[in-house]
MARLUM-765939 format. One record per residue (C-alpha): residue in one letter; residue number from 0; y, x, z. Coordinates in nm, 3 decimals, decimal comma. Last residue first. Layout:
+--------+-----+---------+---------+---------+
: residu : num :   north :    east :      up :
+--------+-----+---------+---------+---------+
:      a : NUM :       Y :       X :       Z :
...
+--------+-----+---------+---------+---------+
This chain:
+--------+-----+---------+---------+---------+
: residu : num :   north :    east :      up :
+--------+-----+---------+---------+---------+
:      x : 117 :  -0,735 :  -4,705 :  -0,395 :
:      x : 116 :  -0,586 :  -4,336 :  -0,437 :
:      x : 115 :  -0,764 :  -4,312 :  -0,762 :
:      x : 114 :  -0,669 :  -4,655 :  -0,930 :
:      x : 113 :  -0,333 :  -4,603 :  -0,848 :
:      x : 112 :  -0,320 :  -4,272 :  -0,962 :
:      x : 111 :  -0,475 :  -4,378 :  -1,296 :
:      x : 110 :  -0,664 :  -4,135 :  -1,552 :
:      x : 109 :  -0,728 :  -4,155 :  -1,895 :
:      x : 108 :  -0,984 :  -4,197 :  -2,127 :
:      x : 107 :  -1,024 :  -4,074 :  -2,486 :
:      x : 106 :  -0,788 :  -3,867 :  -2,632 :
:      x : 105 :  -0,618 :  -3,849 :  -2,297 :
:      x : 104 :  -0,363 :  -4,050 :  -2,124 :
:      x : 103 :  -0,301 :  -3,912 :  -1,739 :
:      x : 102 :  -0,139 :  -4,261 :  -1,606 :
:      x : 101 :   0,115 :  -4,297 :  -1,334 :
:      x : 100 :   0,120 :  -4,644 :  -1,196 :
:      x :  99 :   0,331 :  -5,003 :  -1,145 :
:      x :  98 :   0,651 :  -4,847 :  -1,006 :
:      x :  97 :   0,918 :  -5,046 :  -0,937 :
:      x :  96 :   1,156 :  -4,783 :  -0,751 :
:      x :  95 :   1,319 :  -4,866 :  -0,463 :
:      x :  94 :   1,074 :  -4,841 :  -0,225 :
:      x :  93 :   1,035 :  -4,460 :  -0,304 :
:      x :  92 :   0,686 :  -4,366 :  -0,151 :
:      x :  91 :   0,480 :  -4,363 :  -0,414 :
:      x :  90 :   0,780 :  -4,098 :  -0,605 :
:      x :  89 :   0,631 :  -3,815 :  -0,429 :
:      x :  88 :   0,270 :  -3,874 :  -0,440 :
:      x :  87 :   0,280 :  -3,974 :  -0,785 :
:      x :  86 :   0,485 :  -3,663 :  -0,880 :
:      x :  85 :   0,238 :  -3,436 :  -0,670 :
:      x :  84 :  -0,102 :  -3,580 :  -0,851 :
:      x :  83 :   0,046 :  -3,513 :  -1,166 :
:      x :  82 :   0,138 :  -3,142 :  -1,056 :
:      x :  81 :  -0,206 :  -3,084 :  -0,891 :
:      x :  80 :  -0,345 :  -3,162 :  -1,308 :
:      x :  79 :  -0,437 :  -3,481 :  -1,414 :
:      x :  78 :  -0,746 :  -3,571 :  -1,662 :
:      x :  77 :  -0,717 :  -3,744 :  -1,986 :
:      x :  76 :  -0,877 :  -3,425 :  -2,169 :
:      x :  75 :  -0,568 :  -3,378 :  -2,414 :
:      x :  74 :  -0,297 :  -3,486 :  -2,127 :
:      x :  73 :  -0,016 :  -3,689 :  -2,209 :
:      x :  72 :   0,122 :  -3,789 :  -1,880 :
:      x :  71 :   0,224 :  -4,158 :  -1,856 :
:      x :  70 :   0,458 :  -4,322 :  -1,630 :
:      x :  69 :   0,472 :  -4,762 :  -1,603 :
:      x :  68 :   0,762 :  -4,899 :  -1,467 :
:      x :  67 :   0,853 :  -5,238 :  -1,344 :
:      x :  66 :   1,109 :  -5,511 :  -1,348 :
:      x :  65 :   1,331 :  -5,293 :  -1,577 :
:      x :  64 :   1,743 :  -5,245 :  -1,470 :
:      x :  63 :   1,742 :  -4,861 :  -1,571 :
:      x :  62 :   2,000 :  -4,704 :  -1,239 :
:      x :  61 :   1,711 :  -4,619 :  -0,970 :
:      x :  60 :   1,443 :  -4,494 :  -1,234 :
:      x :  59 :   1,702 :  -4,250 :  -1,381 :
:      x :  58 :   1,769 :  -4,119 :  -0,981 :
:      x :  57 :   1,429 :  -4,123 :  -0,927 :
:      x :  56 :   1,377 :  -3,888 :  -1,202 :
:      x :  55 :   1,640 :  -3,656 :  -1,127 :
:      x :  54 :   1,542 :  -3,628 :  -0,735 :
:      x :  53 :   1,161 :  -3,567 :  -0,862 :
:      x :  52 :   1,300 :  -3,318 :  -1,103 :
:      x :  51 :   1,495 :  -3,118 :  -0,860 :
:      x :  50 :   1,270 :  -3,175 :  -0,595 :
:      x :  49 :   0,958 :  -2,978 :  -0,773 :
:      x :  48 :   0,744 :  -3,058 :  -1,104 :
:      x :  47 :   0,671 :  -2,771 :  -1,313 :
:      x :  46 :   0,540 :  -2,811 :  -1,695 :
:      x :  45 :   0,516 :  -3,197 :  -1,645 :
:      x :  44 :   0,882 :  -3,194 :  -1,828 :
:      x :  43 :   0,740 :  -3,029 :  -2,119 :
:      x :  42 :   0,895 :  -3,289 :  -2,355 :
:      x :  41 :   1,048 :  -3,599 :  -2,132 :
:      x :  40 :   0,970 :  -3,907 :  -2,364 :
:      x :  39 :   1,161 :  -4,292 :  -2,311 :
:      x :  38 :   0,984 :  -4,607 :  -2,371 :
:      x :  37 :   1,153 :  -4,938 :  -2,368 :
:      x :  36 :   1,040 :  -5,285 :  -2,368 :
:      x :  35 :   0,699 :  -5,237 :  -2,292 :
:      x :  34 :   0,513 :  -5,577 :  -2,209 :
:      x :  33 :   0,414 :  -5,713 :  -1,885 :
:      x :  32 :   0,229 :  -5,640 :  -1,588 :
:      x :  31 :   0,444 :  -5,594 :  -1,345 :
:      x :  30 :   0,720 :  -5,732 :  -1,558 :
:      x :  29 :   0,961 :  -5,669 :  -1,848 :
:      x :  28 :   0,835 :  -5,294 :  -1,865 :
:      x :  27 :   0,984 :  -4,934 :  -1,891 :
:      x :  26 :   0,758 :  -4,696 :  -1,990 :
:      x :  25 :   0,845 :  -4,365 :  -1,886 :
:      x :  24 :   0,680 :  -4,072 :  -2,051 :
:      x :  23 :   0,663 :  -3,740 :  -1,917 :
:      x :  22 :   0,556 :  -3,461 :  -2,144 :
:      x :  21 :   0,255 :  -3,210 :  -2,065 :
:      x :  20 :   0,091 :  -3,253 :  -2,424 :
:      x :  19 :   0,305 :  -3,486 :  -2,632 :
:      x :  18 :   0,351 :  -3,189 :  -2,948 :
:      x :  17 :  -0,046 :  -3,276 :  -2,984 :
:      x :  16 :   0,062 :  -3,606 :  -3,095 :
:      x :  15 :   0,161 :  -3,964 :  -2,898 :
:      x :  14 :   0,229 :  -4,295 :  -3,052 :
:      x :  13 :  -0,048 :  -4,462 :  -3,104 :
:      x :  12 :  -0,218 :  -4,333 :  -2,771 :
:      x :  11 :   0,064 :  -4,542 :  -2,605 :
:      x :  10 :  -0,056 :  -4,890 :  -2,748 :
:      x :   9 :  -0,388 :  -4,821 :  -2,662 :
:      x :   8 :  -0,294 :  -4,664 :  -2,317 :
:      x :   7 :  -0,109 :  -5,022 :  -2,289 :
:      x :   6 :  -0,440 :  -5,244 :  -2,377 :
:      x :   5 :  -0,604 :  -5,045 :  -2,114 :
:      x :   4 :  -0,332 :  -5,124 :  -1,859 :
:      x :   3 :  -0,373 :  -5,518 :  -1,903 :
:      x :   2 :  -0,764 :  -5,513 :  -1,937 :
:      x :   1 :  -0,966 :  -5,458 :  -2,240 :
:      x :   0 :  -1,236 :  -5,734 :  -2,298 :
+--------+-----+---------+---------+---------+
């Protein structure tokens, strides 16, 4: 049986195409480990992560009243890259921010921060 965050990489997968690769997707949820309620797409924005883009981001996910929020990286291999690894670590540490994981989404697996730093 497919667990909570399997059956949204499903639901993501269905929505992504090859134009996807490197984007930022914020899924914004009505609960820790609820349903999607709105989903917003950054193209390219994975292309170079640094302050300016971390302090834009947390300022988006400071103002959108969601419970919790889910981030997915469209990646064809479902594996991050240092820059993945880097937004995680930089917005893990923002209390304010409901964040329930970042997610590498591949064709066929992915890959969860929160999974890997446990």
């Amino acid at each position: 049986m497919a667990n909570w965050l399997d059956d949204r990489i499903y639901g993501l997968r269905g929505r992504l195409t090859p134009a996807d690769e490197g984007s930022l997707w914020l899924l914004f949820l009505d609960g820790p480990r609820g349903e999607v309620i709105l989903a917003s797409a950054f193209a390219d924005a994975m292309a170079h992560v640094d302050a300016q883009m971390t302090r834009n981001l947390v300022r988006i996910l400071d103002h959108v009243p969601a419970v919790a929020v889910l981030l997915a990286v469209p990646r064809a291999d479902g594996r991050p890259l240092p820059v993945d690894r880097q937004l995680w670590s930089d917005l893990e540490g923002h209390d304010a921010i409901p964040l329930v994981d970042l997610v590498v989404v591949g064709e066929t697996d992915y890959w969860s921060a929160r999974s890997a730093a446990a």
